[in-house]
N, C-alpha and C positions, 0 to 999 in steps of 0.2 A: 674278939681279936682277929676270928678272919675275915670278917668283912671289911675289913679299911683296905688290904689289898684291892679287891674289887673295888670298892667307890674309886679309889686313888686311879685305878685303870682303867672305868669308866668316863672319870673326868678329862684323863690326860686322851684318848679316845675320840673326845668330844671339844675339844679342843685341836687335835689334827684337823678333824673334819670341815670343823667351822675355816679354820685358817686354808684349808683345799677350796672351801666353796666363795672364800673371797677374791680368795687367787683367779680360780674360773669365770669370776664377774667381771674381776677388771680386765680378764685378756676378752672375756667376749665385746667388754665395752668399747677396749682401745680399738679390738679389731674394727668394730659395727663403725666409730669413729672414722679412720681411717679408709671403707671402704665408703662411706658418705661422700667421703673430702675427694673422690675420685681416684685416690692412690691407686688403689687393687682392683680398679674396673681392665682387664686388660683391652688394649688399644686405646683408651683415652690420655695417658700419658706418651703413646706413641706417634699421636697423632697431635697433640701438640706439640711434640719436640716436631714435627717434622713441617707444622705450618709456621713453627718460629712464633713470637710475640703478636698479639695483635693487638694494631695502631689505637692509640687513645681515644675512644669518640669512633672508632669505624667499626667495632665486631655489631652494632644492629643494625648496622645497614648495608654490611656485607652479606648476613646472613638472610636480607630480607631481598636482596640485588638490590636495594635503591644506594643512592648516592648522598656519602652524610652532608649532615647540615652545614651549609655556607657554601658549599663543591658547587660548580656551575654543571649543567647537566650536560652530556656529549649528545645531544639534540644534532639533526639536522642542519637545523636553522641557524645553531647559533656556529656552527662547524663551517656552512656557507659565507656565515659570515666573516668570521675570521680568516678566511682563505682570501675572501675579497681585499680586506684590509693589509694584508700581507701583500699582493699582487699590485697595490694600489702606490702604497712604500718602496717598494720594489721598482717598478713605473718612474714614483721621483726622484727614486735616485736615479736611475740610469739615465733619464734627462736631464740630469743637473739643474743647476740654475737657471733659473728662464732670461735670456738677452744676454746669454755669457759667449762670445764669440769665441772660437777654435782658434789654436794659437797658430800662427803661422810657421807653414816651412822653413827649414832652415834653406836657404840657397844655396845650388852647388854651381863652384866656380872650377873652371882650369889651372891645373899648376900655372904657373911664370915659366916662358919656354925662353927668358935670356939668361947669359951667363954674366952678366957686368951688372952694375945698379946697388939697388940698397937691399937688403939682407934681412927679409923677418923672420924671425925666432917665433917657434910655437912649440907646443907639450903636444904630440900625436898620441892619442889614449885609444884606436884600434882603424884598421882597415877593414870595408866589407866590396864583396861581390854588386850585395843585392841594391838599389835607393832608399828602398823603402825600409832595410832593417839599418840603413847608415841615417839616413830620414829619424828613424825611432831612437836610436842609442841618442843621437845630438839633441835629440828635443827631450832627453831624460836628462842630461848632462844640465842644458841651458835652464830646465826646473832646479835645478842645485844650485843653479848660481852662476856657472861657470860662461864664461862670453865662447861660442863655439862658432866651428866654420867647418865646411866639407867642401875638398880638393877633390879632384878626378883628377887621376895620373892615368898612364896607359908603360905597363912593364916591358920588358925585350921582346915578352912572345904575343902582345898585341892585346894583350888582355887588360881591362878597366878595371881601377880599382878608385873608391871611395875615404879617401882617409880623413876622419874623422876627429880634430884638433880645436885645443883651447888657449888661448891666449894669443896675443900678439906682441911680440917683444922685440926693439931694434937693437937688444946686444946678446949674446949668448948666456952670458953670467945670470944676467935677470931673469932669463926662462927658467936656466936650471937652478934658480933661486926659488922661483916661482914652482916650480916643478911636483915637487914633497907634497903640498898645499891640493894642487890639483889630485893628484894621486891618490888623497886623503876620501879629496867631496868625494872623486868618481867611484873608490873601492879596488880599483884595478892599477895599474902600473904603466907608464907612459916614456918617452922616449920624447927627447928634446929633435926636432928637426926644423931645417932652415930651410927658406925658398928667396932667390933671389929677384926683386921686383927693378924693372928700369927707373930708377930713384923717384918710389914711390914710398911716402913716410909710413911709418909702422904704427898701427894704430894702440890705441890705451889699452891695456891689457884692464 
């Protein structure tokens, strides 16, 4: 009768034990696990957060320096060459078309210095100083569409100016009919003005 105590506490005993030494296998296993899979190595997880993802197809030929399969290689040769190709492109554009003649000037005329005659109406869309920028605005104008003409006037204090007009109209109403339209193609904003010609007809707008 008193050895049942005893076996009963040696069993329960042996029974802790066993269930301690399971427990200790599977924390040394998960551990061993885990440090396999790179988790617990420190700085390997540091060092891939910090190069980010690497590209599908590229981490062996990054790590070898070569360049992955189907990448054309940054060679010399092939970098001469495509600088040529590029310069060569470049080349035909800026000579355009071959046998494509440069459009001609617009010509500049003098106002009408009478006061009597026939009356044409036109959309004045800017005055310049210079030929050559009243020259450029009229030749972007007449690209749009617009029929243009450049006046030289001379103001009170002796100074030339280039004004820069579209259309030609023999009645006021039709300019400023016309007016909106021009204003439109140009971008810019115009002012209806008249010059008086010794009854010279006003040409088609």
């Amino acid at each position: 009768m008193r050895r049942c105590p005893d076996r009963l506490g040696g069993g329960a005993m042996k029974k802790l034990l066993l269930a301690v030494l399971v427990l200790l296998l599977l924390v040394v296993a998960f551990g061993g696990g885990y440090y396999l899979a790179g988790g617990g190595l420190p700085g390997v997880t540091a060092q891939a957060s910090k190069d980010g993802p690497a590209p599908a197809g590229g981490t062996a030929g990054a790590a070898n320096g070569t360049a992955p399969a189907g990448a054309p290689a940054n060679t010399p040769a092939n970098a001469s060459a495509g600088t040529k190709a590029a310069d060569g492109k470049d080349a035909k554009d800026a000579k355009g078309a071959p046998g494509e003649p440069p459009p001609p000037d617009i010509p500049v005329r003098p106002a009408a210095a009478t006061a009597k005659g026939s009356t044409v109406y036109a959309v004045e869309l800017g005055a310049f100083r210079s030929p050559d920028n009243a020259k450029a605005f009229a030749r972007v104008m007449q690209d749009r569409g617009l029929p243009m003409s450049i006046v030289e006037t001379v103001d009170a204090g002796g100074r030339s100016w280039l004004r820069v007009r579209a259309g030609s109209f023999a009645d006021l109403w039709q300019a400023e009919a016309r007016r909106p339209e021009y204003e439109r193609v140009a971008g810019i904003g115009g002012v209806v003005v008249g010059e008086t010609f010794p009854g010279a007809p006003a040409a088609a707008p």
